[in-house]
Phi, psi and omega in degrees: 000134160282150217233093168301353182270296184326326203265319182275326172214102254265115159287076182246122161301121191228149178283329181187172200305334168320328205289294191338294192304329178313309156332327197109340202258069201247101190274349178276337189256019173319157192200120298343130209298158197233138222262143189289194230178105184257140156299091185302313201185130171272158180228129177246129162258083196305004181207060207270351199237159197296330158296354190056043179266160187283160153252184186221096181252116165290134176254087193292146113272099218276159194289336175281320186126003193271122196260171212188129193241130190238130173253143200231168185200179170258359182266341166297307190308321164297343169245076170219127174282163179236000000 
C-alpha cells in the first residue's frame, strides 16, 4: 500500500539541530524569511474525523494577529518516520 502523506509531504530526517542546519533548515537566516508563530489554544476533539478518530487542532497566530488553524490526527503522526 502507499503511504499518502510520502505523496503530500516532503520528510527530512535531521540527526540534531547541526545536522538541520547543514541541511538548509537554518530558519533565521531563510530568503524568503520565514516569520515565527505563536500557538494560542490546543483544542482535542475526541471524535474529530469523519471515522471518528480523534484530532488536535492548534490555533496559531502570526505577529500581525492574522490566525491560522493546523489539525493534526494520530494516524498522521504514525506515518512520520522518527
Amino acid at each position: 500500500m502507499v503511504n499518502p502523506i510520502k505523496q503530500y509531504l516532503a520528510v527530512t530526517i535531521c540527526a540534531d539541530a547541526n545536522d538541520a542546519i547543514a541541511q538548509g533548515f537554518n530558519w533565521r537566516e531563510a530568503v524568503p524569511a520565514v516569520k515565527p508563530i505563536e500557538i494560542k489554544k490546543v483544542v482535542v476533539v475526541r471524535s474529530g474525523t469523519q471515522a471518528g478518530n480523534p484530532t488536535v487542532d492548534f490555533l496559531l497566530e502570526d505577529e500581525t494577529g492574522q490566525q491560522f488553524v493546523f489539525m493534526i490526527t494520530g494516524n498522521l503522526l504514525k506515518t512520520i518516520p522518527c
